[in-house]
LOKOLNU-448329 format. One line per field, with one value per residue (C-alpha): residue number from 0; residue in one letter; x negated, z negated, y. Coordinates in steps of 0.1 Angstrom, whole numbers, plus 5000, padded with zeros to 4 digits. Each point is the difference from the previous one (the first is absolute). Layout:
N
num = c(NUM/...) .
residuo = c(A/...) .
px = c(X/...) .
pz = c(Z/...) .
py = c(Y/...) .
//
This chain:
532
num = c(0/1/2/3/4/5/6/7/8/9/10/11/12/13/14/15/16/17/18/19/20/21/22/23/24/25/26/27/28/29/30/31/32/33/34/35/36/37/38/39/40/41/42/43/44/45/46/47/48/49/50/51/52/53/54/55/56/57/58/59/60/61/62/63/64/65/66/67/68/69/70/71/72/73/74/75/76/77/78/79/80/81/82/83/84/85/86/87/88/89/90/91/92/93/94/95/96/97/98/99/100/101/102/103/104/105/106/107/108/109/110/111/112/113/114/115/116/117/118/119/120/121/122/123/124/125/126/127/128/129/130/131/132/133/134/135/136/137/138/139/140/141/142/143/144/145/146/147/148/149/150/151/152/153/154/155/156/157/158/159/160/161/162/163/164/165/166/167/168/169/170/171/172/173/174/175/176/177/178/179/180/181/182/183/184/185/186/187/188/189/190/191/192/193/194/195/196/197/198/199/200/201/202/203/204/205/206/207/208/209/210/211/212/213/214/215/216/217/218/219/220/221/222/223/224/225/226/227/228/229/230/231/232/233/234/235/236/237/238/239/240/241/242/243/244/245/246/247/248/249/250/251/252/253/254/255/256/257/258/259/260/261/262/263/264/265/266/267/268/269/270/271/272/273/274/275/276/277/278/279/280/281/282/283/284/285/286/287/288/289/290/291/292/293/294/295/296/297/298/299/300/301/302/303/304/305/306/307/308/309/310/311/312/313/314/315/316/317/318/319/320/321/322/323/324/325/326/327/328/329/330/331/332/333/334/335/336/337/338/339/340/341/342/343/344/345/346/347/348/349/350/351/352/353/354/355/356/357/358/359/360/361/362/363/364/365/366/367/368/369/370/371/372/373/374/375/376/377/378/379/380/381/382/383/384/385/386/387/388/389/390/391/392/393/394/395/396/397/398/399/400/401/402/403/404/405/406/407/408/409/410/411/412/413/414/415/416/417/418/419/420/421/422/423/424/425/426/427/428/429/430/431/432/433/434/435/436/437/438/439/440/441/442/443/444/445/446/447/448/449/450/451/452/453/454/455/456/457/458/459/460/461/462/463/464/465/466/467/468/469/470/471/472/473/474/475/476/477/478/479/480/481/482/483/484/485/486/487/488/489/490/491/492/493/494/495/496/497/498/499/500/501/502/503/504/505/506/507/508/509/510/511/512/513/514/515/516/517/518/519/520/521/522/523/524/525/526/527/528/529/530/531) .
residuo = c(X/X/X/X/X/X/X/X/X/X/X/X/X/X/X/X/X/X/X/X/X/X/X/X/X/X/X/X/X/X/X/X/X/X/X/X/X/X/X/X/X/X/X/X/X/X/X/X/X/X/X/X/X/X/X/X/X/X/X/X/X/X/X/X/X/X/X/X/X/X/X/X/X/X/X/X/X/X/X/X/X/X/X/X/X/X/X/X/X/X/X/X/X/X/X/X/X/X/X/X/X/X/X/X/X/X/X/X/X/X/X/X/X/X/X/X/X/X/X/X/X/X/X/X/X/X/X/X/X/X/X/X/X/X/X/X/X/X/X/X/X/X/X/X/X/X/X/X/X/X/X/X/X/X/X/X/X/X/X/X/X/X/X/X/X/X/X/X/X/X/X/X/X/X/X/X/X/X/X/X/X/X/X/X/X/X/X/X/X/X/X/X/X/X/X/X/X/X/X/X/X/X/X/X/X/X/X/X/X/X/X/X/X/X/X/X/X/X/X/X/X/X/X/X/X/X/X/X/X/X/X/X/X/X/X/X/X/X/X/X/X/X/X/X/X/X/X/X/X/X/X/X/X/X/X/X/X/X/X/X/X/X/X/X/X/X/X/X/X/X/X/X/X/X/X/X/X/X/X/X/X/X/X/X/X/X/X/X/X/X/X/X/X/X/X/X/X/X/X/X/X/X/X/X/X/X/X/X/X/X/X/X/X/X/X/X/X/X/X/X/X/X/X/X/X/X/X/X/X/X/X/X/X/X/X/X/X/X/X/X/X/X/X/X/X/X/X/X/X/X/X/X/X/X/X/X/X/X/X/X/X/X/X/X/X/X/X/X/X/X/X/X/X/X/X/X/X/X/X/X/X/X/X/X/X/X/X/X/X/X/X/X/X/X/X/X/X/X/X/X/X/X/X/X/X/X/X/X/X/X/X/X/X/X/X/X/X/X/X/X/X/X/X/X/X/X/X/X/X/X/X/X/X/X/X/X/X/X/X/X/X/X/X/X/X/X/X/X/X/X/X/X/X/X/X/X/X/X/X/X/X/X/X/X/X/X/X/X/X/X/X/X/X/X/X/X/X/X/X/X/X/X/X/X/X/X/X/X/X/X/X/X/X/X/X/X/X/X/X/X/X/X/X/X/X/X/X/X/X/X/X/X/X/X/X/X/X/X/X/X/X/X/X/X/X/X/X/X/X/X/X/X) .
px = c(1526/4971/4982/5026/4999/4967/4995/5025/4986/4966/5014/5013/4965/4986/5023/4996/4965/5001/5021/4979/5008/4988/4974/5021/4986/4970/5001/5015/4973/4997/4966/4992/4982/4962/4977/4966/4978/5002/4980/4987/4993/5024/4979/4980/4984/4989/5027/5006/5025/5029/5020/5002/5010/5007/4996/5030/4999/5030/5028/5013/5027/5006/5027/5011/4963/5004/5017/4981/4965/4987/4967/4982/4993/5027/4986/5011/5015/5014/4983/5011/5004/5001/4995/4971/4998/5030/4975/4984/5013/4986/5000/4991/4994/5015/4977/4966/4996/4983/4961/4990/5035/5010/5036/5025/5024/5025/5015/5012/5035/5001/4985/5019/4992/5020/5014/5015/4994/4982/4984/4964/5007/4974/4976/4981/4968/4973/4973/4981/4988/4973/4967/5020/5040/5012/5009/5025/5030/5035/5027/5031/5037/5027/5038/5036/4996/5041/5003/4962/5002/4973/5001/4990/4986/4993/4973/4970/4981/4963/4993/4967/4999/4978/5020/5029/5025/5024/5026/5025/4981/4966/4999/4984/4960/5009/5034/5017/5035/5011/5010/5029/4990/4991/4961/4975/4966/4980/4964/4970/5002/4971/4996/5013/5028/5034/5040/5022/5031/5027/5033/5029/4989/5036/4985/4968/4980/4977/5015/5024/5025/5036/5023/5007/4965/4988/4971/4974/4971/4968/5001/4961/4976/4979/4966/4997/4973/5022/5016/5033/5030/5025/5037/5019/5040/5023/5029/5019/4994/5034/5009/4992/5035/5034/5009/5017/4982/5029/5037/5025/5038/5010/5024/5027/4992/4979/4971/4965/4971/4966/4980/4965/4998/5024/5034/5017/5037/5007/5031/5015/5015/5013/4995/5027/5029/5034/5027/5008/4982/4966/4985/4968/4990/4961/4988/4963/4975/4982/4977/5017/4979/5030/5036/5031/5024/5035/5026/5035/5013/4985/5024/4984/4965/4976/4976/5012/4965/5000/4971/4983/4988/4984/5007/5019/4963/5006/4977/5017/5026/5015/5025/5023/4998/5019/4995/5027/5032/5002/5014/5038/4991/4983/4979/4997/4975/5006/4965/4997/4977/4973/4996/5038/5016/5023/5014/5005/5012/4979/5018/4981/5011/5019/5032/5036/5021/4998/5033/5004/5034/4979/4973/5003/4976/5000/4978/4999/5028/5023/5008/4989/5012/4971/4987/4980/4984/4990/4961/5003/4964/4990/5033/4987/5010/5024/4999/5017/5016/4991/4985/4994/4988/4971/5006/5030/5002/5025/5009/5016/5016/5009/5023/4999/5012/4990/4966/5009/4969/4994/4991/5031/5001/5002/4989/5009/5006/4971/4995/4971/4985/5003/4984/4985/4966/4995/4972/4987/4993/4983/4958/4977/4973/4972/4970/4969/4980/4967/4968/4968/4972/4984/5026/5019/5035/5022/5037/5027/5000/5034/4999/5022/5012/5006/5017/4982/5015/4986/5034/4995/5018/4993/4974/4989/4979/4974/4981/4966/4982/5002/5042/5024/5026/5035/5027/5027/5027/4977/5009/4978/4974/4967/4989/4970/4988/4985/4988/5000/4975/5031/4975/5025/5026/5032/5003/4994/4969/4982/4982/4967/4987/4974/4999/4998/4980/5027/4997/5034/5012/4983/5018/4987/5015/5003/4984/5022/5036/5024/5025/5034/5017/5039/5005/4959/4981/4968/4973/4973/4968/4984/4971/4991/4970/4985/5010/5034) .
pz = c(3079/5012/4969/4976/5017/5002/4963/4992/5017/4988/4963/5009/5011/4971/4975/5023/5002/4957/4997/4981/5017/4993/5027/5024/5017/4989/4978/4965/4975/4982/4987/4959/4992/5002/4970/5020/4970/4958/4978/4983/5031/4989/4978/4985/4964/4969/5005/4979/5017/4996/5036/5027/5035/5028/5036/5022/5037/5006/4979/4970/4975/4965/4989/4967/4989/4963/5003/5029/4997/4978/4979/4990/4969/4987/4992/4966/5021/5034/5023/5024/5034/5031/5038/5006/5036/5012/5007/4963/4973/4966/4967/4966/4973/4970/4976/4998/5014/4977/5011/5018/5012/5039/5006/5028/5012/5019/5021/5035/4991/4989/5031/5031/5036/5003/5033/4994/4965/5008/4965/4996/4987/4985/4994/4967/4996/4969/4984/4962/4972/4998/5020/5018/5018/4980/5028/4984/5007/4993/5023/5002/5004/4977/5005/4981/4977/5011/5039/5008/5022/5000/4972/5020/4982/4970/4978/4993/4971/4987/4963/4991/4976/4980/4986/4973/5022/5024/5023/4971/4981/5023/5038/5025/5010/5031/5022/5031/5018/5019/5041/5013/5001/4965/5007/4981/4992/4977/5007/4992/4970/4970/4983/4971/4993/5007/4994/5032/4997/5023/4991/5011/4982/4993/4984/5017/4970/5007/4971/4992/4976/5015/5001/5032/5012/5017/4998/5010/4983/5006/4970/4998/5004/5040/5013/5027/5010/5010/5034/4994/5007/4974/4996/4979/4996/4988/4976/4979/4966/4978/4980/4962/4991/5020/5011/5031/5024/5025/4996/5026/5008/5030/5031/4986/4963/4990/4970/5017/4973/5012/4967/4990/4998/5004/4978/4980/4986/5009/4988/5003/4966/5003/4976/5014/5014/4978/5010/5019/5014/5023/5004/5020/5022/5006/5034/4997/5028/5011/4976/4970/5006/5015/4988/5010/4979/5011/4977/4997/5000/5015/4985/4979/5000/5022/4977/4971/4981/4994/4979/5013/4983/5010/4977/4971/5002/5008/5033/5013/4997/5040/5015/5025/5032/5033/5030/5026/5000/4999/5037/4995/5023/4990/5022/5005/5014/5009/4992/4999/4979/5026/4982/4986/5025/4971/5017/4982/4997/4988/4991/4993/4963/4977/5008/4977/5026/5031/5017/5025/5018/5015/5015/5029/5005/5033/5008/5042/4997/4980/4970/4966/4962/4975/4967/4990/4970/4981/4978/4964/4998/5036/5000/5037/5013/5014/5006/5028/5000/5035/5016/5036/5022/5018/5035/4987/4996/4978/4996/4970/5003/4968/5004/4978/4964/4999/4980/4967/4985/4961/4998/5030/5039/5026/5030/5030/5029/5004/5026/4989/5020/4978/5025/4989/5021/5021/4992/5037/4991/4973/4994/4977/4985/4987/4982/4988/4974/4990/4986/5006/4986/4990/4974/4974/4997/4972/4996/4994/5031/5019/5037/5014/5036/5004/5027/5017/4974/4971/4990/4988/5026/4981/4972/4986/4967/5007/4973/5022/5028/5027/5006/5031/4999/5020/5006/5024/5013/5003/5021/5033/4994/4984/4964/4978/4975/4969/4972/4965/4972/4974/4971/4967/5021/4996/5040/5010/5005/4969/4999/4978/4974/4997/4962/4996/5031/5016/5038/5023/5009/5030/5034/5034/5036/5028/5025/5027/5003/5004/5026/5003/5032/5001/5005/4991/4973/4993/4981/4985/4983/4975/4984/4970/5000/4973/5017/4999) .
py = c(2685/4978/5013/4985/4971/4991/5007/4978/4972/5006/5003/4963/4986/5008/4986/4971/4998/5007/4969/4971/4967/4964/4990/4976/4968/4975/4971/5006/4997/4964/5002/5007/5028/4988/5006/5016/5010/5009/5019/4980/4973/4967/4978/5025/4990/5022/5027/5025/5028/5015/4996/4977/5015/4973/5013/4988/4998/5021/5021/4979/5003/4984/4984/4990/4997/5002/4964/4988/5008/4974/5002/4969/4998/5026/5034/5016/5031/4998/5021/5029/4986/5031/5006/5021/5016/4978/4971/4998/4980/5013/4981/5021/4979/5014/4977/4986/4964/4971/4996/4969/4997/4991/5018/4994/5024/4986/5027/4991/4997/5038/5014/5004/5016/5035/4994/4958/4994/4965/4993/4992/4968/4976/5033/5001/5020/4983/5022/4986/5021/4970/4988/4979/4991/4971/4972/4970/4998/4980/4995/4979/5006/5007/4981/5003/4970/4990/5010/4992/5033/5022/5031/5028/5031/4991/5007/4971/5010/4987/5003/4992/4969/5016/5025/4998/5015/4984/5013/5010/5020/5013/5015/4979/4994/5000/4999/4999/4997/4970/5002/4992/4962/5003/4993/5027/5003/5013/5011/5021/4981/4995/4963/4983/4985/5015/4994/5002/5011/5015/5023/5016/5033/5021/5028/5006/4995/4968/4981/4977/5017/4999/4973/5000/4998/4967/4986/4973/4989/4970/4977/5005/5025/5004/5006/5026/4981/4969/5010/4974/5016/5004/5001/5013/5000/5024/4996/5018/4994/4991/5028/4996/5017/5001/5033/5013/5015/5015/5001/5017/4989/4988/5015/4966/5010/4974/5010/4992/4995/4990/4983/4997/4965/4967/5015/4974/5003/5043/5017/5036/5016/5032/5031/5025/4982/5003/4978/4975/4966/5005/4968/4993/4971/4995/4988/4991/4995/4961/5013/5021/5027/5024/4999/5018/5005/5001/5020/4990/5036/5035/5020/5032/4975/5027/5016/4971/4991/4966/4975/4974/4972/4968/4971/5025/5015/5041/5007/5036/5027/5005/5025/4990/5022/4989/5029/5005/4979/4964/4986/4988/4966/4972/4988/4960/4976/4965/4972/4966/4976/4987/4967/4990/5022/5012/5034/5034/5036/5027/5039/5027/5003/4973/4989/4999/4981/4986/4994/4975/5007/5029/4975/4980/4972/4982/4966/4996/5024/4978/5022/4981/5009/5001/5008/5035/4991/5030/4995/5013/5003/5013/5025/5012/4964/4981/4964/4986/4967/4986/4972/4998/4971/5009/5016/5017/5036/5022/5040/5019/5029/5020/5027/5031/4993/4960/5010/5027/5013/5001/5037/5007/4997/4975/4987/5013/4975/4976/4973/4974/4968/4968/4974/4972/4999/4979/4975/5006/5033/4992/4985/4981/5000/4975/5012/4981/5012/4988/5023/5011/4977/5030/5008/4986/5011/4981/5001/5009/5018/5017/5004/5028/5005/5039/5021/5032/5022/4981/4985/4958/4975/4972/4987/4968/4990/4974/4984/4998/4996/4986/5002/4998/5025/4995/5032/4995/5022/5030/5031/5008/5028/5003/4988/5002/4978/5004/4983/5007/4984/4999/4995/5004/4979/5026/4997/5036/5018/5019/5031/5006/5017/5023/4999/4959/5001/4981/4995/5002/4966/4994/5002/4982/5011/4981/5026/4985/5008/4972/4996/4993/4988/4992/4961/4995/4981/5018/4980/5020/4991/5022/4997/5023/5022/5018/5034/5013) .
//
């Protein structure tokens, strides 16, 4: 018996003692892996292998290398990246390099540590097929030509002048990818003179063939040898032909089309509908470039095709496809104009009838009769007829029934806040323009206040520099300011164009936010640099 039972507890040591178990206690690792030595040594000139093996410090991994290790210039092949040893990071060229050429290989992205995966970023190992490691250089920073934020991870590409090439139609001399702050830099490189340019490369290709590629370009040709920064900005080029790029239906019904460029006049035309009346209203976006169409009936209209056509001109044959069922309530939203203080509903798909029996509007509690006035061109909007004096507050409820959706359902019972705000709750703002004597910036020129989110509180067209801007009744939070060089005066900002080598409109930032305290007046002066 105490056989059995001493074999049975020895049996359970050594499944114990078999048990692989991550080493508890100590500091979690932070560090990169470390790069300790390379055959060839880093910098080495008049080579002529095959391989490169890079000796790591401790285990490594690699991770997503074919898009992350980056070769300077390009190599006609990509080469065979693999760990060697489990500390060894091999690289097998698969074609012959150029003679008298430095290359880069950008790698610390695509090699990790085995145990924490901390990258080895920043690491880049050089070796020349020449006498010598070409030393110039060009740096700079690449920004969104509209937002003035930095475009992370995006390709900046040299072309050297000399050549009949450009970034349509030839891969780069050299290239790199932008950090998260959108700064870069390109080195190791030979002289002459080059063409800097930067895109948001969609098909990994190095060129700039797809419409929906941005791009950014110098109006003239650098020196490596000048050690100026440069900027460049990014914009998407307008579209030389309306299309659409995406189209899907909405949860309320509602025909969503994303266009190429600016639509003008859109309409829907359908090829199998028999029967019956199915009209369409279009909702377009601040800036035409998104519309939703609304229809006037859903009956038998999933998988309907339909033409689209843009000023009677034909631009696509759609199918209508709704998934899941649309929701029986409408849902609505009460807003109010921050400027005339006009106040409005907003339902979730156009409205046939409001009825006002079944709404109760109350002022201080005192109920009040009003108007709903109904928009025949927004048909998701109601108007409401009601002025209050300021301090006074009002609620509406609307009980189920008093809003009947064109395409069916109602609302179910909604309670809204109507106050008028208070104008102690409420702030101002002053702001002084003049401009940097280092600059010249004519007009016409539109100043925008913007939100967090990007959404426009307010905007104003000046005709030049220096100006005083005034806004009142502004709600307390934080704004940014930015200015835009409105150079073919249609009062919004204008993208570029590659092909006419048309730069963006420019944009200037203020770099510091503005503001807004309830019951303040906030003066701020602002004077325009040549950075954004």
């Amino acid at each position: 018996m105490k056989r059995k039972v001493w074999g049975a507890f020895a049996v359970l040591l050594m499944a114990a003692c078999a048990q692989v178990r991550e080493p508890q206690g100590g500091p979690k690792d932070t560090e990169p892996p470390r790069l300790i030595g390379a055959e060839p040594a880093d910098g080495s000139i008049r080579f002529t292998g095959k391989r490169i093996i890079l000796h790591f410090d401790e285990r490594v991994k690699l991770d997503r290398v074919r898009e992350r290790l980056l070769v300077s210039p390009p190599l006609p092949k990509a080469p065979d990246v693999t760990v060697s040893g489990g500390s060894d990071v091999v690289i097998t060229l698969n074609a012959p390099l150029a003679e008298n050429t430095t290359y880069t290989f950008n790698i610390g992205e695509a090699v990790k540590d085995l145990s924490e995966g901390n990258a080895a970023a920043g690491l880049s190992f050089v070796v020349s097929t020449g006498d010598y490691v070409d030393s110039l250089s060009v740096a700079g920073k690449v920004l969104d030509a509209f937002s003035g934020l930095p475009a992370a991870e995006v390709l900046v590409l040299l072309h050297d002048a000399s050549d009949t090439g450009n970034v349509r139609t030839a891969p780069p001399a050299y290239f790199t990818r932008t950090s998260a702050d959108g700064s870069f830099k390109l080195a190791h490189l030979r002289s002459g003179l080059k063409h800097l340019s930067a895109l948001r490369d969609r098909n990994a290709n190095y060129r700039f063939d797809l419409p929906n590629e941005e791009i950014a370009f110098l109006d003239s040709v650098i020196d490596p040898k000048d050690t100026t920064e440069q900027e460049l900005f990014l914009f998407l080029p307008v579209s030389a032909s309306q299309f659409v790029t995406g189209a899907n239906v909405l949860d309320d019904r509602g025909w969503r089309m994303v266009m190429a460029r600016r639509a003008g006049e859109l309409a829907l035309s359908s090829i199998d509908r028999q029967g019956g009346e199915l009209a369409w209203w279009p909702e377009y976006s601040s800036e035409r470039d998104t519309v939703v169409f609304w229809p006037s009936d859903t009956t038998l209209l999933n998988g309907q095709r339909f033409i689209l056509s843009e000023g009677g001109v034909v631009l696509d044959t759609l199918t209508y496809r709704a998934v899941g069922t649309m929701p029986f309530n409408l849902t609505v939203t009460a807003g109010r104009d921050p400027v005339s203080g006009a106040v409005w509903l907003r339902t979730t798909r156009p409205v046939a009838k409001v009825d006002t029996a079944h709404l109760e509007l109350r002022v201080d509690t005192v109920l009040t009769p009003f108007m709903a006035i109904l928009d025949s061109n927004r048909r998701r909007t109601i108007g409401v007829d009601l002025q209050l004096p300021d301090g006074k507050s009002a609620s509406l409820v609307l009980y189920p029934k008093a809003i009947k959706g064109v395409m069916g359902g109602t609302n179910d019972t909604t309670r809204l806040s109507l106050g008028a705000r208070d104008p102690r709750s409420l702030g101002k703002l002053k702001v002084e323009l003049a401009v940097d004597s280092g600059i010249t910036l004519p007009g016409p020129l539109v100043l925008q206040l913007s939100m967090p989110q990007g959404r426009t509180a307010r905007e104003v067209r000046l005709d030049s520099l220096p100006a005083g801007v005034h806004w009142t009744d502004l709600l307390p939070g934080s704004y940014g300011l930015k200015l835009i060089q409105d150079r073919n005066g249609d009062g919004r900002w204008t993208t570029g164009s590659y092909t006419a080598r048309q730069q963006p409109e420019r944009v200037f930032l203020d770099p510091d936010p503005v503001v807004i305290r309830a019951g303040w007046a906030v003066e701020r002066s602002w004077e325009v640099m040549d950075r954004p």
